[in-house]
N, C-alpha and C positions, 0 to 999 in steps of 0.2 A: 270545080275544085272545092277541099273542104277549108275552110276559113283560115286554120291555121298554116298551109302550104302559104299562103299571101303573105301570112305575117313573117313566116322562116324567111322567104324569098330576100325581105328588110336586115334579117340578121349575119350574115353571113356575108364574106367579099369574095370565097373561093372559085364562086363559080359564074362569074364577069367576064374570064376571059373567054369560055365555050359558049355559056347562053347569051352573053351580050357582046358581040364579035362587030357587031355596026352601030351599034350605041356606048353603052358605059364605059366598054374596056377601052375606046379610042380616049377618053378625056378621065380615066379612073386607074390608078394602080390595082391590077391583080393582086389577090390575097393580103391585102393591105388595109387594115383599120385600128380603130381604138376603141373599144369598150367600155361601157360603164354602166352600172345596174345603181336602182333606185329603189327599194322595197323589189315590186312586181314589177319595175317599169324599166326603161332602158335606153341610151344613148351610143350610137353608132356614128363615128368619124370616119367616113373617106378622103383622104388627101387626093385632091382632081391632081390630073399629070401637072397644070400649069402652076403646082405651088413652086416647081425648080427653078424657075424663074423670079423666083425669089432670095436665091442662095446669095450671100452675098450683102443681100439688103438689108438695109439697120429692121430689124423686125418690130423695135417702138412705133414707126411709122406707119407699119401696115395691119389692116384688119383679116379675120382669118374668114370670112364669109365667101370672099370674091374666090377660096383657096380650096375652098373644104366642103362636104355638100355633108348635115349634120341630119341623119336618120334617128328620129325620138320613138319611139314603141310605148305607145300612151296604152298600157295593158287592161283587158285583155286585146281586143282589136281594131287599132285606131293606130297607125303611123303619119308622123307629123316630118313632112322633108323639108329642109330648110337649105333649099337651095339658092348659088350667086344670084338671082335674078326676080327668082319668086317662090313662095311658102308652098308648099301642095298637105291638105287635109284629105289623107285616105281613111276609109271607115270598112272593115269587110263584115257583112251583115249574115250569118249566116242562115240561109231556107231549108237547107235539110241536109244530112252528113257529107253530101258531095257536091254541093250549087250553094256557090255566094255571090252577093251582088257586094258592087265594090264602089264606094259613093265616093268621088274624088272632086277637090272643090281647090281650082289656082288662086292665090292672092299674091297680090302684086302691092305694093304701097304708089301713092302718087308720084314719085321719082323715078321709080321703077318704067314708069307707065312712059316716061318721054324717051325712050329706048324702046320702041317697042319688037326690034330685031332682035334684040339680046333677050327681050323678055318672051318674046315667040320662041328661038331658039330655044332658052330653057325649057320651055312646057312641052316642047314637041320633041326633046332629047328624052326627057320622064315617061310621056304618052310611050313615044315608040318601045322604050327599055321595058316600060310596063308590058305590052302587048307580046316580046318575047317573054318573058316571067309567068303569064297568063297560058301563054303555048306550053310550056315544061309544066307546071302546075298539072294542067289539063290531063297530059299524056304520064304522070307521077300519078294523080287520083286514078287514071284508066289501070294504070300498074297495081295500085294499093287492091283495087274492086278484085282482082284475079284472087286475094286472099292467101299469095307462094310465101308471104313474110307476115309472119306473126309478133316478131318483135325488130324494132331497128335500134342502132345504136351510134349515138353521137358521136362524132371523130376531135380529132386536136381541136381543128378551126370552127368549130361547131358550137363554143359556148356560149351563147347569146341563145344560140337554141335551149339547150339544156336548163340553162337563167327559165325561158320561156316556159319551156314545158315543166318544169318544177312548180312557179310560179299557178300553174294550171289546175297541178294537182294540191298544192296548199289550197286553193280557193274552194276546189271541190270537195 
């Protein structure tokens, strides 16, 4: 896939409940996020289903990390997930318009580490979501190679893309 399809995959929530039908959508609201741009750069909030579980509660008390899984877009290709249980460094490198290698690095802090259920869960909730992301990606760039669309265009839920690819073309 070409480098940018990895990075889109980070901005967008719309398409959670088809492409991640046994990973994200079970613990992620569909089409549900918060946005915010930084120059080039950019910050993605998913509220996890289990923040409803907090209705009710005095929210001074609680942190929003165990709540929220916070996708940063270190631009141009480097996403930083800051998920309940551990950090994931992704980097996609790109080799040539259609093959990137995708260099992903778990951290964990030493408290994290005395859990280490929770902190497996986490990484292998990411790994697997990654791995469908990787499939559409895949069969998207096989689509693009045919050459039937010469131009595409960003829809409502799409601005984080738009952020992206603007950001692309100021650079170049």
């Amino acid at each position: 896939m070409n480098w940018k399809l990895f990075i889109e995959g980070f901005l967008e929530a719309y398409h959670l409940r088809v492409t991640h039908r046994k990973t994200f959508a079970r613990v992620v609201f569909d089409n549900l996020a918060l946005h915010d741009a930084y120059g080039p750069h950019s910050r993605t909030i998913y509220p996890l289903r289990k923040v409803e579980q907090l209705a009710g509660t005095d929210l001074t008390e609680c942190t929003a990390r165990p709540s929220l899984s916070f996708i940063y877009h270190v631009f141009p290709n480097s996403i930083l997930a800051v998920e309940p249980h551990h950090v994931a460094m992704l980097t996609a490198v790109p080799l040539d318009v259609a093959t990137t290698r995708i260099r992903h690095v778990a951290l964990a802090t030493p408290e994290k580490l005395h859990r280490p259920d929770l902190l497996d869960q986490d990484v292998a909730l990411l790994k697997a979501g990654l791995l469908e992301d990787y499939a559409i990606a895949e069969s998207i760039q096989a689509g693009l190679a045919s050459d039937a669309n010469q131009h595409f265009t960003f829809g409502l839920f799409e601005g984080m893309l738009t952020h992206f690819h603007r950001a692309l073309a100021d650079t170049l």
